[in-house]
N, C-alpha and C positions, 0 to 999 in steps of 0.2 A: 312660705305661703301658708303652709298650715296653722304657724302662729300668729300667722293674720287673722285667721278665721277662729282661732280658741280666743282668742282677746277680746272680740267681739261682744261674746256671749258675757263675760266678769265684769266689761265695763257695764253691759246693760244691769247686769245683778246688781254692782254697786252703787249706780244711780236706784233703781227701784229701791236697794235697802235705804239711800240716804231721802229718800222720800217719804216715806215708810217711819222714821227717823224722826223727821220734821213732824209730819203730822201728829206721833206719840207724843211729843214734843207741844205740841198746841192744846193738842185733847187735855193733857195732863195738867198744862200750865193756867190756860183759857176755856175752859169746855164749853160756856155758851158762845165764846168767840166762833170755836170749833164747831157748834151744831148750826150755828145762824151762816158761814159759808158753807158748810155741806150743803143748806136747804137751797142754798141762793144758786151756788154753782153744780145742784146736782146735772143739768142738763148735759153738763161740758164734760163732768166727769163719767158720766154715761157714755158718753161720746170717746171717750178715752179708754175705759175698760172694753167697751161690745166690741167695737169696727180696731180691730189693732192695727190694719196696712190702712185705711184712710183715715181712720179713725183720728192716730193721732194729732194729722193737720188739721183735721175740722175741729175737736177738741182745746185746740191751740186759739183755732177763730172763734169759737163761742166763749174760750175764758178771757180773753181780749174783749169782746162785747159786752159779755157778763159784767169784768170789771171796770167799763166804763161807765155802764149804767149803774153801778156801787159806788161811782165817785163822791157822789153828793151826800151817799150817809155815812163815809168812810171814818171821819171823828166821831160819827157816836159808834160806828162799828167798833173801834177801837176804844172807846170811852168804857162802851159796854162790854171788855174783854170778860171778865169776871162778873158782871151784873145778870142777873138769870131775868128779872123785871123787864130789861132794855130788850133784851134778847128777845125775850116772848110777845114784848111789846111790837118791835121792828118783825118777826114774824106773821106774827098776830094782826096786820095791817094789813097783809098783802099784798100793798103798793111795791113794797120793796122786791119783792119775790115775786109779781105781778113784772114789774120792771123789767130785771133779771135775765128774768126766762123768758120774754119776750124779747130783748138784745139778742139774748143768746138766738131765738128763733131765728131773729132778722139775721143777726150774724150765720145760722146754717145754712140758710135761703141761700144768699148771695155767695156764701163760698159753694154750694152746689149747683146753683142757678148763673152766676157769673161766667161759669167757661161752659155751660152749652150756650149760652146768649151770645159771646162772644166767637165760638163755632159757629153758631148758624149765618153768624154776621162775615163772617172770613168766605164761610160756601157761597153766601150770597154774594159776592162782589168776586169770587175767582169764576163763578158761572157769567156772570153780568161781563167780567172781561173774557172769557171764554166765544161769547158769542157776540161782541165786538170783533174780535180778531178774527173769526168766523166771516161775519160780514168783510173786513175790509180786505179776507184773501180772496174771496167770491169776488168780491169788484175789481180787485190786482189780476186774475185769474181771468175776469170776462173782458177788461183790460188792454193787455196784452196776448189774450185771442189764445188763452192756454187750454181753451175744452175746444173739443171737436164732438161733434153732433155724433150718434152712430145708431145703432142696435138697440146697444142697453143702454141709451141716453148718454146723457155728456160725460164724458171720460178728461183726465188730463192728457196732457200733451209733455213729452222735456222738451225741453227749452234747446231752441237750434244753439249747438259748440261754435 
């Protein structure tokens, strides 16, 4: 059991280093590749460093949005791996990053706003059956003559064995 629980911890370190890895890796190879997704997916990656226990699924859903909305300049992203021009350019625009971070937005919305939407839509329809089943015991119940009038108003009856 305990070397369940130490394993845990190295696999997480060796993903973070191989991450870590890559990015050095891009910086070094690419750098305006490198600074034009920083700017584009900062939101996501924000989303990833602050909130560490929710953090990392909403950060998953905004880089999913993020990079859909990046699909359409994804050849000159890649064209302009090495171009500092492209890069400044495609920033410099704002549509791009204007885009972006607004997928991303829509993307946090709905991974945050989706399951209370769908909460309040479960409450509403377990009340609505709630007070159906309500009524049609009250009718079974007046029915077959299971209250009897008294003191403190209508009481149930058992049912004659």
């Amino acid at each position: 059991m305990a070397g369940k629980v130490a394993a845990a911890p190295a696999k997480a370190r060796s993903w973070i280093w191989a991450q870590g890895l890559a990015c050095g890796l891009l910086v070094a190879t690419a750098p305006p590749l490198a600074v034009t997704l920083a700017v584009l997916f900062a939101p996501a990656a924000a989303a990833l460093v602050v909130a560490m226990e929710n953090g990392r699924r909403i950060g998953r859903v905004l880089l999913v949005y993020g990079l859909a909305a990046a699909l359409p300049w994804l050849d000159v992203l890649w064209n302009s791996a090495r171009d500092w021009a492209a890069c400044l350019d495609l920033l410099g625009g704002m549509r791009l990053v204007g885009l972006c971070w607004g997928a991303q937005a829509a993307g946090w919305l709905l991974a945050e706003g989706i399951p209370l939407v769908s909460r309040l839509v479960l409450e509403t329809r377990v009340r609505a059956r709630v007070a159906r089943l309500r009524d049609a015991r009250g009718r079974l119940e007046e029915e077959w003559g299971l209250l009897e009038e008294g003191r403190g108003g209508a009481r149930r009856l058992a049912p004659d064995a």
